[in-house]
N, C-alpha and C positions, 0 to 999 in steps of 0.2 A: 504493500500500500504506500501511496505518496502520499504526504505528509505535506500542506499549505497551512506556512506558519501565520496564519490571519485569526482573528475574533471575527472578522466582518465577513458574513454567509451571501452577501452578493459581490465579491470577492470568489467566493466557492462555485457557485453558480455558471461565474464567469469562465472560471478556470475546468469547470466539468462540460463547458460547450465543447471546447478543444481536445479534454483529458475525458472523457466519458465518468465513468463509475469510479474508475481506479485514484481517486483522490479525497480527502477528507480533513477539515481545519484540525491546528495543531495549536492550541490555548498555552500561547508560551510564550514569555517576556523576556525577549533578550536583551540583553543591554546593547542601547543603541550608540557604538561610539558617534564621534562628533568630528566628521571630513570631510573635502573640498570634494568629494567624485559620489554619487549613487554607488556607484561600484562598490568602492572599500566598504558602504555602510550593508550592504545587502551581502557579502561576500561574508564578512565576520558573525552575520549574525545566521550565516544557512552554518558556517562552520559549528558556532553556539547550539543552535537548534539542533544540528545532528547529534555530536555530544552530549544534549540532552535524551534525546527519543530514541537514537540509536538505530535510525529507519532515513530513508531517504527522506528531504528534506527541499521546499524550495521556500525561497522568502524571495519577497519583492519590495522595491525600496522606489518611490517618483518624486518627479517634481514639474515645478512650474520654468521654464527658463526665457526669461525676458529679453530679446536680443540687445536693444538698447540700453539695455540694463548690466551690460557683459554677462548674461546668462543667470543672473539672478532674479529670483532666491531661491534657482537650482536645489542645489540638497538640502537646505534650508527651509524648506518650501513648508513643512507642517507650523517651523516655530514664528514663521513669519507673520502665516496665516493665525494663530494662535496668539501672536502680539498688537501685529498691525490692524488685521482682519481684510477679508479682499476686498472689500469694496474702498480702502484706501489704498491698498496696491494697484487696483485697477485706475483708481485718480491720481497717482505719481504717475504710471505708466501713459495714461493719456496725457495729462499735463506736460508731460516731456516729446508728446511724438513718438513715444515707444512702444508701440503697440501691436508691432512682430512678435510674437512666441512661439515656444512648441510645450507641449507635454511630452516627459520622456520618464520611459521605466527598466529598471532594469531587474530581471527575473536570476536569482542564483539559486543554483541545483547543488549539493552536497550529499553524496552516497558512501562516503568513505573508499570510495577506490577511484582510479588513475583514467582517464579520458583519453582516447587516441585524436589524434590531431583533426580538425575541421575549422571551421571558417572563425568561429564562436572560442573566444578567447576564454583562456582558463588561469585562473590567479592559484599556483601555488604557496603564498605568502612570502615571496621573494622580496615583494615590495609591501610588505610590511609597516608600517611606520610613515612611508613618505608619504600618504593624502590624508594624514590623521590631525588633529586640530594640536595645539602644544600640548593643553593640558591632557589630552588619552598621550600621546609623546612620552610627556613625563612619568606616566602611570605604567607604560607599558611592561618593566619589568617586573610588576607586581599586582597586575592584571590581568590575570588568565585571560579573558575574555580577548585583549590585543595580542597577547605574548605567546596563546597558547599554541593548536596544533598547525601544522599545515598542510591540514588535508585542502587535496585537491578540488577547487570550486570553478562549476563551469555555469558562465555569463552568458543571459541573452537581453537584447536589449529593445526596445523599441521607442518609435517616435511621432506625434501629429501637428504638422502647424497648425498655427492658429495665428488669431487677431485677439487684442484685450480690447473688449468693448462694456460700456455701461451693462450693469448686472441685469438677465433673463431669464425666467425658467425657474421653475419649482422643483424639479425634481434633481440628481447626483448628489453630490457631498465637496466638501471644498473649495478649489476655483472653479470649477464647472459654471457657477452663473457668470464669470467674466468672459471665458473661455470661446473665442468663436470659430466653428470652422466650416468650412464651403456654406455660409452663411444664418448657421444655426451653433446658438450654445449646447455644452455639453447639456446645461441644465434645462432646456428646450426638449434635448433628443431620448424617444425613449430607450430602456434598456438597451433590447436588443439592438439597434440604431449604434446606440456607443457602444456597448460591449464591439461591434462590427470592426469598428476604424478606429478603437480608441487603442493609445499608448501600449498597456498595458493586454490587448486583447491581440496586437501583434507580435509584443515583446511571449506570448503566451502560444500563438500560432509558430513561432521559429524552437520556440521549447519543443512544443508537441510534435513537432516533425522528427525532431534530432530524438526525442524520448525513446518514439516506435521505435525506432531503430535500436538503442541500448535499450531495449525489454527483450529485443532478437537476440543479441547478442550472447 
């Protein structure tokens, strides 16, 4: 059984269009380090996860990335929303003309063994440290959770642009109501609509491909 480290069941849903039956949430709090890439945050915490459950394992980590903004508040993107709230993000980003974005996610798979080579890059903790914030930095030699294993973690990532326009839409969660693409917000479109094109249901589609293939294996 695979193991999606989420509380949120339309999360599950999304991930069982792709993944059929073979998938079920995994109610586990890893500690989320604090770093400049999706990657590193989603890579350490599928390592965490598996460590814990001892079963394969995938976590997924997004964000919002503002072009004009040099890509922020990228992996930042829950504490921003959490501080600032979108709908002031959405008025800096208008206000400055910066209203290019994308959604981007990035899906890490953790099974405790070694990947053969494909397109889809895979972090054996080589680079460890360098996209980590100072303070996990300084913590790292006394924090399992940075320091510990390096089991092999394989990355799939995906992306959608978008426009940041005045908030719409009642339904998604998030930036969703600023969020605009081919002329509907996230928060406009229904599920299956987003599940379709969205970030995360592509980053989910390049999994499910590569999955079949290592369950043959």
């Amino acid at each position: 059984m695979l193991r999606y480290v989420t509380t949120n069941e339309g999360k599950v849903r999304e991930a069982e269009e792709y993944l059929g039956d073979d998938i079920a949430a995994l109610d586990y709090d890893y500690p989320e380090i604090q770093a400049d890439s999706l990657e590193a945050v989603a890579t350490e915490g599928a390592r965490s996860a598996f460590e814990f459950a001892d079963e394969p394992v995938i976590v997924d980590d997004a964000g919002l990335y503002i072009e004009g903004f040099d890509g922020f508040p990228g992996p930042y993107s829950a504490y921003v929303e959490n501080t600032l709230g979108i709908e002031r993000v959405g008025r800096l980003a208008r206000g400055e003309d910066a209203t290019r974005a994308q959604f981007r996610c990035v899906i890490a798979y953790c099974d405790g063994e070694g990947f053969e080579a494909s397109p889809e890059p895979v972090d054996t903790g080589e680079r460890r440290g360098q996209d980590l914030s100072a303070d996990d930095r300084a913590s790292a030699t006394t924090d399992d959770t940075v320091a510990g294993s390096d089991l092999p973690v394989k990355l799939f990532t995906g992306a959608v642009p978008g426009t940041i326009v005045e908030p719409r839409g009642e339904g998604g969660f998030g930036y969703d109501p600023i969020f605009e693409h081919d002329g509907t917000t996230f928060a406009e479109m229904s599920a299956e609509r987003k599940n379709a094109i969205s970030h995360r249901g592509r980053a989910l589609g390049k999994f499910a491909e590569w999955y079949a293939n290592r369950r043959l294996d």
